[in-house]
Residue frames relative to the residue before (quaternion, step in Angstrom):
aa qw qx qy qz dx dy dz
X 1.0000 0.0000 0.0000 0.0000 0.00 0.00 0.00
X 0.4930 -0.5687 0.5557 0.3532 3.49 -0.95 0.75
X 0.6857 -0.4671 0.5035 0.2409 2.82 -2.77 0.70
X 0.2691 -0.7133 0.5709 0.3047 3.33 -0.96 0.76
X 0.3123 -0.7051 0.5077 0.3842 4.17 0.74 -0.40
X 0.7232 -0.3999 0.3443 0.4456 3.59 -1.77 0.21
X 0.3917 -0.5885 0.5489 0.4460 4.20 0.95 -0.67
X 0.2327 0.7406 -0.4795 0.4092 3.35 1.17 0.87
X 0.1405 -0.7763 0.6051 0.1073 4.33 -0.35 0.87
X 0.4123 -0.7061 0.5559 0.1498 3.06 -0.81 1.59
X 0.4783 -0.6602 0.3916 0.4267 3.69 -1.00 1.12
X 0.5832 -0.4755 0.5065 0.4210 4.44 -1.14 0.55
X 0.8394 0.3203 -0.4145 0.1453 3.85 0.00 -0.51
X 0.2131 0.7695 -0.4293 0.4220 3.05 1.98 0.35
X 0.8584 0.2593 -0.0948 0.4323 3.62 0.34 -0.72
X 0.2991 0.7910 -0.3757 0.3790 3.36 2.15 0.39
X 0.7504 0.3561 -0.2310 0.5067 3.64 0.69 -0.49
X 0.6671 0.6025 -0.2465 0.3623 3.26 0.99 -0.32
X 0.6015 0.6329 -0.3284 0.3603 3.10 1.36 -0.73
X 0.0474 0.8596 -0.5022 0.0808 4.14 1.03 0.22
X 0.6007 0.5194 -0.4675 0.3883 4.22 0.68 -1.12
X 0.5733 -0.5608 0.5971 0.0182 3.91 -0.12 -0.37
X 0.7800 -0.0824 0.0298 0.6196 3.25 1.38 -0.23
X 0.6217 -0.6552 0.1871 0.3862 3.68 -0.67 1.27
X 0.3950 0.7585 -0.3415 0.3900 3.35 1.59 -0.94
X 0.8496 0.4840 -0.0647 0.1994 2.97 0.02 -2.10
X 0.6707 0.4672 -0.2530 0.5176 2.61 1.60 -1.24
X 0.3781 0.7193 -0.3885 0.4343 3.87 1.19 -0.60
X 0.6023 0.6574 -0.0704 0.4474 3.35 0.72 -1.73
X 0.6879 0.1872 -0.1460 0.6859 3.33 1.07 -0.88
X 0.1818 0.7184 -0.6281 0.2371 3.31 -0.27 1.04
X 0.7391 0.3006 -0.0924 0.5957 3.76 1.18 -0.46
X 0.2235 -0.8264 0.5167 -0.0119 3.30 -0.80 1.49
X 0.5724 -0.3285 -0.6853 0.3079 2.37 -0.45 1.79
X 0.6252 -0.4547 0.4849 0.4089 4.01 -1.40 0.35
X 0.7632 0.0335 -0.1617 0.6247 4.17 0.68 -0.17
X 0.7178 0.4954 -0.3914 0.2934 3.42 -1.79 0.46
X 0.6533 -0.6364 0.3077 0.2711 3.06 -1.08 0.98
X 0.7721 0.3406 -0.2116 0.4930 3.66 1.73 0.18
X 0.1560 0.8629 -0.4250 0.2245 2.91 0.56 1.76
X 0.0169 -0.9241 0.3644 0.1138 3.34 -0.47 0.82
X 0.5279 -0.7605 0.3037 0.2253 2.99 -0.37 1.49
X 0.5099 -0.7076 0.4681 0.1423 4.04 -0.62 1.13
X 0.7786 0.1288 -0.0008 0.6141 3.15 0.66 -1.27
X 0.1187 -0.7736 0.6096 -0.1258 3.26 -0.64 2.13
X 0.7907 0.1727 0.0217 0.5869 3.43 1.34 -0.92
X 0.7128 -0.4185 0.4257 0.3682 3.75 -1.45 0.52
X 0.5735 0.6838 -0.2339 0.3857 3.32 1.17 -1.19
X 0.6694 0.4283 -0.1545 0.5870 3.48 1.15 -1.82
X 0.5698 0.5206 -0.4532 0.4460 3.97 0.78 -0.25
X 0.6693 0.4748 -0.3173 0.4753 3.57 0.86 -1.03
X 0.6006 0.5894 -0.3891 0.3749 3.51 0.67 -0.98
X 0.6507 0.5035 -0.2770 0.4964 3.26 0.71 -1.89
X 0.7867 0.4236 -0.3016 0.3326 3.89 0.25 -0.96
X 0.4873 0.5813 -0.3895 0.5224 3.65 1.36 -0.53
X 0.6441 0.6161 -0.2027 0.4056 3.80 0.74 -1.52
X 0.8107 0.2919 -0.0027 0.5076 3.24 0.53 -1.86
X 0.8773 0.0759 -0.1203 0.4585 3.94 0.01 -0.80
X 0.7189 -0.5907 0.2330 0.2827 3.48 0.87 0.86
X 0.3818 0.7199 -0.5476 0.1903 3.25 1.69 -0.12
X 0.3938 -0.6698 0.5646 0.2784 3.71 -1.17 0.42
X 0.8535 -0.4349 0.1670 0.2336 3.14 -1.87 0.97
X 0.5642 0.4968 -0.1795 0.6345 3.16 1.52 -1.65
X 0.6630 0.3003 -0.5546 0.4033 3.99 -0.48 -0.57
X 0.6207 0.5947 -0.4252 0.2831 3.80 0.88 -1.81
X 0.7113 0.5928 -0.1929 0.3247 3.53 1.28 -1.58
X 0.7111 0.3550 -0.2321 0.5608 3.52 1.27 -0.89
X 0.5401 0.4448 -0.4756 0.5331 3.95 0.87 -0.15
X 0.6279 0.4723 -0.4196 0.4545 4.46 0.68 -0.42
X 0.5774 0.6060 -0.3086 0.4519 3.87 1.34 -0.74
X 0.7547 0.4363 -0.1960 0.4491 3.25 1.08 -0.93
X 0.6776 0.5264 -0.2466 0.4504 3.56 1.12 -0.50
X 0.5663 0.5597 -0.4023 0.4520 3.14 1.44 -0.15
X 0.5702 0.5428 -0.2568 0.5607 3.37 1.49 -0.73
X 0.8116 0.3568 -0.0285 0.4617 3.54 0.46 -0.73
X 0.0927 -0.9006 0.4212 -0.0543 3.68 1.10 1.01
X 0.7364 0.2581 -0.2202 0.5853 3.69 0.37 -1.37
X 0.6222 0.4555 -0.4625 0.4376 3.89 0.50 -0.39
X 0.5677 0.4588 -0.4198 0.5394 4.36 0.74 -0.31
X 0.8080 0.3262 -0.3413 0.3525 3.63 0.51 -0.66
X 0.4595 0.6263 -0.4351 0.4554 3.22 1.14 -0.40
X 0.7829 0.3936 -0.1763 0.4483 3.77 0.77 -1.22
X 0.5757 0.3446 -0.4493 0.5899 3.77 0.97 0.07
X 0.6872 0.3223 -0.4751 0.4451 4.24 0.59 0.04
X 0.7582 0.2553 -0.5086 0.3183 3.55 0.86 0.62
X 0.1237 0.8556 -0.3042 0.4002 3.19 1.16 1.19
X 0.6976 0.2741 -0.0361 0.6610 2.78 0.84 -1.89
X 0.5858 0.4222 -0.4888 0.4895 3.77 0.42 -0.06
X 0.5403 0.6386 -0.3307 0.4370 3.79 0.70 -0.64
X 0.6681 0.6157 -0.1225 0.3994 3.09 1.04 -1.31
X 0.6836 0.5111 -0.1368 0.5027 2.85 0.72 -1.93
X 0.8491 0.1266 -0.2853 0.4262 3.49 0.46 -0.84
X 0.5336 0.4465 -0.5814 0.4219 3.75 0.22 0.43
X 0.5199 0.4487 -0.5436 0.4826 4.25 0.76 -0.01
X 0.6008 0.4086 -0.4193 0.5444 4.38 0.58 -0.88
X 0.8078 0.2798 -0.3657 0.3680 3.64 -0.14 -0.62
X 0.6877 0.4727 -0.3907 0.3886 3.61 0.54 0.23
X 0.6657 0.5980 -0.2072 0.3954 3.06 1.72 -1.06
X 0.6338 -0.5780 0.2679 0.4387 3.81 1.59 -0.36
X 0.8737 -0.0948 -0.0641 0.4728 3.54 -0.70 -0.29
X 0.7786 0.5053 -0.2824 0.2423 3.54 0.91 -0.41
X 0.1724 0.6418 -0.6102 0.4313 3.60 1.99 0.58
X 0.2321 -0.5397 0.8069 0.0617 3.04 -2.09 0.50
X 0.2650 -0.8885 0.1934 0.3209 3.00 -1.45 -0.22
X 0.1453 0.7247 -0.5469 0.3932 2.71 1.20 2.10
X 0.4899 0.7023 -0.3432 0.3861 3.84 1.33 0.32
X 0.6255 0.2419 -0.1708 0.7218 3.09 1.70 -1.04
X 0.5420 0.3022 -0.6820 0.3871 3.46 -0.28 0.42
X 0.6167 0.5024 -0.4809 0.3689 3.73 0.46 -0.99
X 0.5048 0.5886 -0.4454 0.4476 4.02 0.73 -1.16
X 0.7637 0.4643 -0.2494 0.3728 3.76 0.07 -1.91
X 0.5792 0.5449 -0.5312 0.2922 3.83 1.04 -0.93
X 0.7913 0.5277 -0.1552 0.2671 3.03 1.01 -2.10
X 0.4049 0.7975 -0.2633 0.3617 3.12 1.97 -0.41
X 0.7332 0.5384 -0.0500 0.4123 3.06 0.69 -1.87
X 0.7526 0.2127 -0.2437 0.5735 3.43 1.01 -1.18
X 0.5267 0.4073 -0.6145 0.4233 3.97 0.58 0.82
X 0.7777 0.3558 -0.4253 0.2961 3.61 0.42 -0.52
X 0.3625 0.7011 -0.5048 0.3496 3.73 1.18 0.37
X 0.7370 0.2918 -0.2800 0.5415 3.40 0.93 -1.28
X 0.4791 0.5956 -0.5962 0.2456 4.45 0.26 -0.47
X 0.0723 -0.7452 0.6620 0.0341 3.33 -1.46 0.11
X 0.2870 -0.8418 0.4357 0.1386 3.11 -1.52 0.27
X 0.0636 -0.7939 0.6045 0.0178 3.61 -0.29 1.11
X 0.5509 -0.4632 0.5796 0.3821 2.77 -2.53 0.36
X 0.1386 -0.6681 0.7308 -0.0196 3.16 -1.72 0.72
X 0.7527 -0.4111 -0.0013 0.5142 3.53 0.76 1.82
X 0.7783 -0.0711 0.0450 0.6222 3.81 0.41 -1.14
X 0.8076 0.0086 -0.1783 0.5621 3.57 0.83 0.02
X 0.7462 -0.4125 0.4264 0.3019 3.19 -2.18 0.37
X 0.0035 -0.6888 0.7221 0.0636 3.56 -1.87 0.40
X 0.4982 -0.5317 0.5736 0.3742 3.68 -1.15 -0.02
X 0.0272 -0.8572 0.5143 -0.0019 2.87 -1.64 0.68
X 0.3049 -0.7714 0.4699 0.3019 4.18 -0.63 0.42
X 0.2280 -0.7903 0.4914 0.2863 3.44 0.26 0.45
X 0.6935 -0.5168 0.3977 0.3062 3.75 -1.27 0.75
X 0.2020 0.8112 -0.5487 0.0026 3.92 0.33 0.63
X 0.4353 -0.6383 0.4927 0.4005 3.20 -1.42 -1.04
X 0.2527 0.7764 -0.4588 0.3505 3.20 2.12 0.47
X 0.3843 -0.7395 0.5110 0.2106 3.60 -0.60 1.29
X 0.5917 0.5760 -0.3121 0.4699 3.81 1.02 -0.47
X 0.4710 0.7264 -0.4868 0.1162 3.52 0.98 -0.42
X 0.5706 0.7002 -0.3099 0.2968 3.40 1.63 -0.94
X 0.6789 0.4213 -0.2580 0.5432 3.55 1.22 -0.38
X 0.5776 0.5656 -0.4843 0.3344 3.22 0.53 0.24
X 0.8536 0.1615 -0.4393 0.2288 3.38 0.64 0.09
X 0.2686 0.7915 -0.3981 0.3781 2.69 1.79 0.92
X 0.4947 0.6592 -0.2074 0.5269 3.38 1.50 -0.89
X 0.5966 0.6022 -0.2566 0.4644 3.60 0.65 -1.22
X 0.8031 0.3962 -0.1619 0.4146 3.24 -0.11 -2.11
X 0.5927 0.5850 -0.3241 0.4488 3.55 0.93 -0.70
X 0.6333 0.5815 -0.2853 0.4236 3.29 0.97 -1.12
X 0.7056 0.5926 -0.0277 0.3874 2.87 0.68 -1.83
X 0.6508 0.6045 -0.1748 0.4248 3.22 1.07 -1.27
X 0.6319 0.4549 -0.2714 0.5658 3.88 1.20 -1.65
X 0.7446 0.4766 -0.3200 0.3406 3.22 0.60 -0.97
X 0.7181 0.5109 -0.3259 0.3423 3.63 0.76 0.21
X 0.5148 -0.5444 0.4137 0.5172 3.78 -0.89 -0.04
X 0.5024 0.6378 -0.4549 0.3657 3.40 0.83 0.00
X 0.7032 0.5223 -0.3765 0.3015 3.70 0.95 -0.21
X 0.3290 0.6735 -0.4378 0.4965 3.26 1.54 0.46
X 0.6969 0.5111 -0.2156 0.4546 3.58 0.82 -0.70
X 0.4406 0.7092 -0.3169 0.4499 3.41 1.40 -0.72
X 0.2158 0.7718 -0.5934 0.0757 3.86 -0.40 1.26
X 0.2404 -0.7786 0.5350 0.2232 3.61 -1.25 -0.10
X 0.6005 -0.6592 0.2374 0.3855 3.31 -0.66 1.27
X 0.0634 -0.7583 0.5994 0.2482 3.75 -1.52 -0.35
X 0.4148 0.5545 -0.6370 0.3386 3.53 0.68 0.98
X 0.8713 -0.1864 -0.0700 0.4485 3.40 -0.98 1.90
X 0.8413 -0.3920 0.1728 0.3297 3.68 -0.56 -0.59
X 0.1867 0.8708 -0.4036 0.2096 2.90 2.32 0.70
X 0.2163 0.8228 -0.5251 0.0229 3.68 0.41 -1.51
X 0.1131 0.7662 -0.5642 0.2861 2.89 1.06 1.62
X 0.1719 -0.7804 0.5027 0.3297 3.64 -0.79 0.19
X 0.2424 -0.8507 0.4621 0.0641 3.20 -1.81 0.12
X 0.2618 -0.8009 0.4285 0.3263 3.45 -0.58 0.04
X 0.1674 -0.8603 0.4672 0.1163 3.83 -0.17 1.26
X 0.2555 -0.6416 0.7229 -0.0228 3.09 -0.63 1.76
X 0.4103 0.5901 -0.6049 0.3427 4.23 -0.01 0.26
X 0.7007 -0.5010 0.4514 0.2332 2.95 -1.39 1.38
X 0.8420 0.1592 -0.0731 0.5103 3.42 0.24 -1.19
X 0.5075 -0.7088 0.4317 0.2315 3.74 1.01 0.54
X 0.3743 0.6083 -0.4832 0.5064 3.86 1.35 1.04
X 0.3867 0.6561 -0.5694 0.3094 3.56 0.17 0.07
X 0.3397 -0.6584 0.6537 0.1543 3.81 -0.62 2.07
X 0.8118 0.5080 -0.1467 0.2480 3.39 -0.47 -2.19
X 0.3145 -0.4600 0.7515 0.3532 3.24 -1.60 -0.29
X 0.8760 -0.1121 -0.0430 0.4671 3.55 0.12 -0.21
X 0.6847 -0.4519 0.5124 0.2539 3.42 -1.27 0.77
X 0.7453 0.2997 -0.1766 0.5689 3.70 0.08 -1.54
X 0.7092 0.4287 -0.3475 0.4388 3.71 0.00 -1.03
X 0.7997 0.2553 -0.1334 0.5268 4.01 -0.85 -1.54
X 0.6837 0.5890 -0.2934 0.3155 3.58 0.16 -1.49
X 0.8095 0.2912 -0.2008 0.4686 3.35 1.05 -0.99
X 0.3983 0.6426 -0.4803 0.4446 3.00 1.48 0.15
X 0.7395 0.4708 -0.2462 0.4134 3.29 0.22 -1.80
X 0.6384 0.4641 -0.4875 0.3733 4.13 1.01 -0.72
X 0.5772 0.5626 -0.3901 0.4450 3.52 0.90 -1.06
X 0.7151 0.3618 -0.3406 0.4917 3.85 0.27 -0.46
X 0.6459 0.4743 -0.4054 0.4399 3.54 0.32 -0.22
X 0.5750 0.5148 -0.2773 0.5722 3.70 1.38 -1.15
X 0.7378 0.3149 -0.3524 0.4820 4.11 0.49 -0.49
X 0.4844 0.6478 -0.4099 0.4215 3.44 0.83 -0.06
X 0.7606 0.4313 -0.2405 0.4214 3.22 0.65 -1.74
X 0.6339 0.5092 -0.3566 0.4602 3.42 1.16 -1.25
X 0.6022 0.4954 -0.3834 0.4949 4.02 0.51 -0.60
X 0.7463 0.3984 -0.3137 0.4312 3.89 0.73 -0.55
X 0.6176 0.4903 -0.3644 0.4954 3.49 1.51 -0.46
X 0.5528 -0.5527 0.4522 0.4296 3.72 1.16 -0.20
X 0.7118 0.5260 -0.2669 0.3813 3.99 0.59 -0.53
């Protein structure tokens, strides 16, 4: 069973560069650095890192992030139970986005977590028109709910054609290519991209002999 941590909210810009997928989902997905190889390091070690990631990614605000960490200190095996269906969450919304290797225990897992986020969503006015909402609970799962959503939301759109996963080394981070022409290799330019120029540049120089 996963760490539950101290209920201790990791500060949002920790996770400010990281956020690269374009959609919560994706970026969820990238919870593990790199996504292939035998050095991966795993993001979410603690309940704590779930809040972070959710404060960072889906907007949860300070005070829910602050009163859902109050409660987990109180509530140990129920935080770990919910950061080990996280990472199953994870695991299967990275196969179902990632191509042939979803099964279809991935979406049933997707539909469990689905179902019990859209019990609690709601809808308010938001001046002349309506928006979705998570209401402020102490339900320790709230973090996956909109992670659950975007995922949901996400297959279900023409936009998942666009859905790509990096190839600089063993990143297989995913993304969401907004490029004009829909070529976008990397999760990031600065990060993989320059990795992958610098290796092509030592290559060439090692084939030119210099």
């Amino acid at each position: 069973m996963a760490a539950v941590g101290t209920g201790h909210v990791e500060a949002v810009p920790v996770w400010s560069s990281l956020l690269l997928g374009g959609r919560p989902c994706l970026d969820f997905a990238n919870t593990v650095d790199p996504r292939h190889g035998q050095d991966r390091r795993e993001l979410l070690t603690s309940y704590s890192d779930l809040l972070s990631f959710s404060r960072a990614a889906t907007g949860m605000s300070d005070d829910q992030a602050a009163r859902l960490a109050r409660a987990a200190r109180g509530r140990e095996q129920e935080a770990a139970r919910v950061l080990d269906r996280a990472i199953r969450l994870r695991e299967a919304i990275y196969r179902l986005f990632s191509g042939p290797g979803a099964a279809a225990a991935d979406l049933a897992t997707l539909n469990d977590e689905l179902g019990r986020a859209m019990t609690n969503a709601r809808v308010v006015r938001a001046g002349p028109s309506f928006s979705w909402i998570w209401p402020d609970t102490d339900d320790l799962a709230r973090p996956l709910w909109p992670v659950a959503r975007s995922a949901a939301k996400l297959l279900t759109s023409p936009e998942l054609e666009r859905v790509g996963e990096c190839l600089g080394g063993n990143c297989g981070w995913l993304f969401l290519d907004t490029s004009r022409n829909q070529r976008r290799t990397w999760c990031s330019m600065q990060g993989c991209g320059n990795r992958a120029k610098a290796r092509r540049h030592y290559a060439r120089r090692r084939a030119s002999g210099r």
